[in-house]
C-alpha positions in Angstrom: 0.0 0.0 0.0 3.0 2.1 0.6 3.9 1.9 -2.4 1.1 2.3 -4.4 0.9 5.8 -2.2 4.2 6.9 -3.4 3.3 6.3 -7.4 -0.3 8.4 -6.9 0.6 11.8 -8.6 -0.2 15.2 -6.6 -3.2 16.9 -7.7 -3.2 20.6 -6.7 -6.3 22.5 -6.2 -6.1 26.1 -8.6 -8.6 27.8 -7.1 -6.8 27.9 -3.9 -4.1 29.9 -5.0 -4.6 33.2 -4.4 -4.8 35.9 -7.5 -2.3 38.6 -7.9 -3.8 41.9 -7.0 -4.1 44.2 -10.3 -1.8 47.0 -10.2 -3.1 50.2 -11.1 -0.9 52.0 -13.5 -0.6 55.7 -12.9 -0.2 58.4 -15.6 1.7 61.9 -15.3 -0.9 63.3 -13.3 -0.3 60.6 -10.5 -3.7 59.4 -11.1 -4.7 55.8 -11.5 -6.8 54.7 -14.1 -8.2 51.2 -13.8 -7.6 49.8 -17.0 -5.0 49.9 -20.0 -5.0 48.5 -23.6 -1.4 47.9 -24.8 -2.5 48.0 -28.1 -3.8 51.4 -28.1 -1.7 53.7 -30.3 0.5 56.0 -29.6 -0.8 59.6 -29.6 1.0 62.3 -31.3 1.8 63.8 -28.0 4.2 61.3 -27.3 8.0 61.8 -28.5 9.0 60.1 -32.2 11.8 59.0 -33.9 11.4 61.7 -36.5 9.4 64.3 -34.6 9.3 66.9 -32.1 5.8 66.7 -29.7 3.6 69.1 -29.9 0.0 69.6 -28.7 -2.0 66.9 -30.5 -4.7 69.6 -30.7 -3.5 72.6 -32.7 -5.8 75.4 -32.7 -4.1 76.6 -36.0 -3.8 73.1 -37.9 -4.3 73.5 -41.2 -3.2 71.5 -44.7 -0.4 72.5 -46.2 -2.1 73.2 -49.6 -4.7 76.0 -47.7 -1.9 77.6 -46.2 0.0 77.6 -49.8 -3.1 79.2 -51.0 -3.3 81.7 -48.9 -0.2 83.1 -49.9 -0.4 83.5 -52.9 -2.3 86.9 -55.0 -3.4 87.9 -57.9 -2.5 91.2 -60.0 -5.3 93.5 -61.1 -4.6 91.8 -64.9 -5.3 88.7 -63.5 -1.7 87.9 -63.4 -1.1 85.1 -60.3 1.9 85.9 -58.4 3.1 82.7 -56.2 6.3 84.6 -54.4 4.2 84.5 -51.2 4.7 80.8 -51.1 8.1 81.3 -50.5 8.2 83.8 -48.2 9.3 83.6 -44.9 5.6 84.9 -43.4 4.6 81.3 -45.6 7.0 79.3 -44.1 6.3 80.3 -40.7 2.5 79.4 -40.8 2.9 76.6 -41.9 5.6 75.4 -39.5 2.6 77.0 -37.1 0.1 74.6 -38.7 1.4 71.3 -38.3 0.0 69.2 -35.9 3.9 67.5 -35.2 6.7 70.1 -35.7 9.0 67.9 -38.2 12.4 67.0 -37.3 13.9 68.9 -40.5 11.3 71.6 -40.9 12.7 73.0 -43.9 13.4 70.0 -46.1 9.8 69.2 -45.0 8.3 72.2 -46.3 10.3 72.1 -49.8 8.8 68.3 -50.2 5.1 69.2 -49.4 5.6 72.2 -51.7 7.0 70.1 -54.4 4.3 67.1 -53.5 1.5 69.5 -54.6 3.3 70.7 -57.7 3.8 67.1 -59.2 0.6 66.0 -57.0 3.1 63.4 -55.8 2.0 61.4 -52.9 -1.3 61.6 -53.6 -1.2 65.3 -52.6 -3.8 67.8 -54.2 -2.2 69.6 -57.3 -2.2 73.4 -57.6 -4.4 74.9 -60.2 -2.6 75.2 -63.6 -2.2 78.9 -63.7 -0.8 78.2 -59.4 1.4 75.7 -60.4 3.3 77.6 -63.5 4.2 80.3 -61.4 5.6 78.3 -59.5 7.5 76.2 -61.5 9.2 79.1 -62.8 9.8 79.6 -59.1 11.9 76.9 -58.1 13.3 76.2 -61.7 15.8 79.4 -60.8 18.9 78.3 -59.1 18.9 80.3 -55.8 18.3 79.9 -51.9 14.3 80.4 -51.5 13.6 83.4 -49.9 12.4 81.7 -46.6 15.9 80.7 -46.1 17.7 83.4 -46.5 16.4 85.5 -43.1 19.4 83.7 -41.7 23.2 84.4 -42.7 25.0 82.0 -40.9 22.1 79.4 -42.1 23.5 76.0 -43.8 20.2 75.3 -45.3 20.5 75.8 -49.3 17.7 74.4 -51.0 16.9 76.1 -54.6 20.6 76.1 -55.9 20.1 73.3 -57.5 16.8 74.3 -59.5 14.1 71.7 -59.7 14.1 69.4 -63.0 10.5 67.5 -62.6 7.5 68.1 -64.5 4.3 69.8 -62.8 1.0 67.8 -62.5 -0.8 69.4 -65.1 2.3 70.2 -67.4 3.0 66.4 -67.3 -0.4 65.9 -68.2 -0.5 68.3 -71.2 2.6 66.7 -72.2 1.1 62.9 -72.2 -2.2 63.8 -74.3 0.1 65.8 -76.6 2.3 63.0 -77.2 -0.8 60.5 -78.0 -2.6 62.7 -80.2 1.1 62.9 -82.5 1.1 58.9 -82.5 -2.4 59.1 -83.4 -1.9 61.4 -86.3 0.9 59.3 -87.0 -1.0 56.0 -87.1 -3.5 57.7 -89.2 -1.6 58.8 -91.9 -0.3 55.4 -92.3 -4.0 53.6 -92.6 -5.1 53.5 -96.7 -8.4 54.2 -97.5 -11.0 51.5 -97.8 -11.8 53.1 -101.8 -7.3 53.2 -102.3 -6.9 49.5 -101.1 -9.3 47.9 -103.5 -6.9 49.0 -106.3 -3.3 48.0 -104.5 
């Protein structure tokens, strides 16, 4: 019987053993909160890899492409004139406007500028008129204007022009290429009356 005693295998109970107590987990106000998902995402409040924090609700958020437009005027002929754009005044609200200050501000700016010229990145194009001006804008090989506040700034975007083709001066391009091949194709087709007597 002894034996048969030792070869019984202990059973232990589960629900005897106590629980451990939930800890609360307290956030920067000291105050517990009862619950926390893990999978909740970060907010923009907290600190990035690529970003400054800001106050995840800006007061002056706005899209780049409104504060662009806003910025930008129109002589009494109806001429547009895009130099606001890159102004400083520009540069500033927009920096003001962004829900997370970037960690490179100014190369930010120049690629949402650019993004809404070539409507790259899925970003809204300028109107056709907008988006000539400025074109002819950043074609010219020279600091932008919003850079240049600062002397003993490093930052020299602009000397190196801009080679790509706007939105809507890609797009003229395309439909004027495919009506030449079709004028081409067409001049090679014989007529139906012609090819009876080949």
């Amino acid at each position: 019987s002894n034996q048969r005693s030792r070869k019984r295998k202990l059973y232990v109970s589960t629900s005897s053993i106590p629980a451990e107590p939930e800890q609360s987990i307290y956030v920067a106000d000291d105050s517990p909160i009862e619950s926390y998902d893990i999978r909740k995402k970060r907010s923009c409040t907290e600190s990035r890899e690529n970003h400054i924090s800001t106050d995840p609700f800006n007061p002056n958020w706005k899209s780049a492409y409104e504060t662009f437009m806003e910025h930008v005027t129109y002589e009494p002929d109806g001429t547009c004139n895009c130099n606001g754009i890159f102004s400083r005044q520009c540069y500033e609200d927009w920096l003001d406007s962004r829900q997370i200050i970037p960690k490179r501000p100014e190369q930010s700016f120049r690629r949402a500028l650019v993004g809404h010229v070539t409507g790259e990145s899925r970003r809204k194009p300028f109107p056709p008129e907008i988006e000539s001006c400025v074109l002819e804008r950043l074609r010219e090989r020279r600091v932008w204007e919003c850079f240049t506040q600062d002397e003993n700034s490093n930052i020299r975007i602009g000397v190196q022009g801009f080679r790509k083709m706007g939105y809507h001066e890609s797009r003229a391009e395309d439909t004027s290429t495919n009506t030449s091949l079709n004028c081409a194709e067409d001049s090679l087709l014989i007529p139906l009356e012609e090819s009876l007597f080949v």
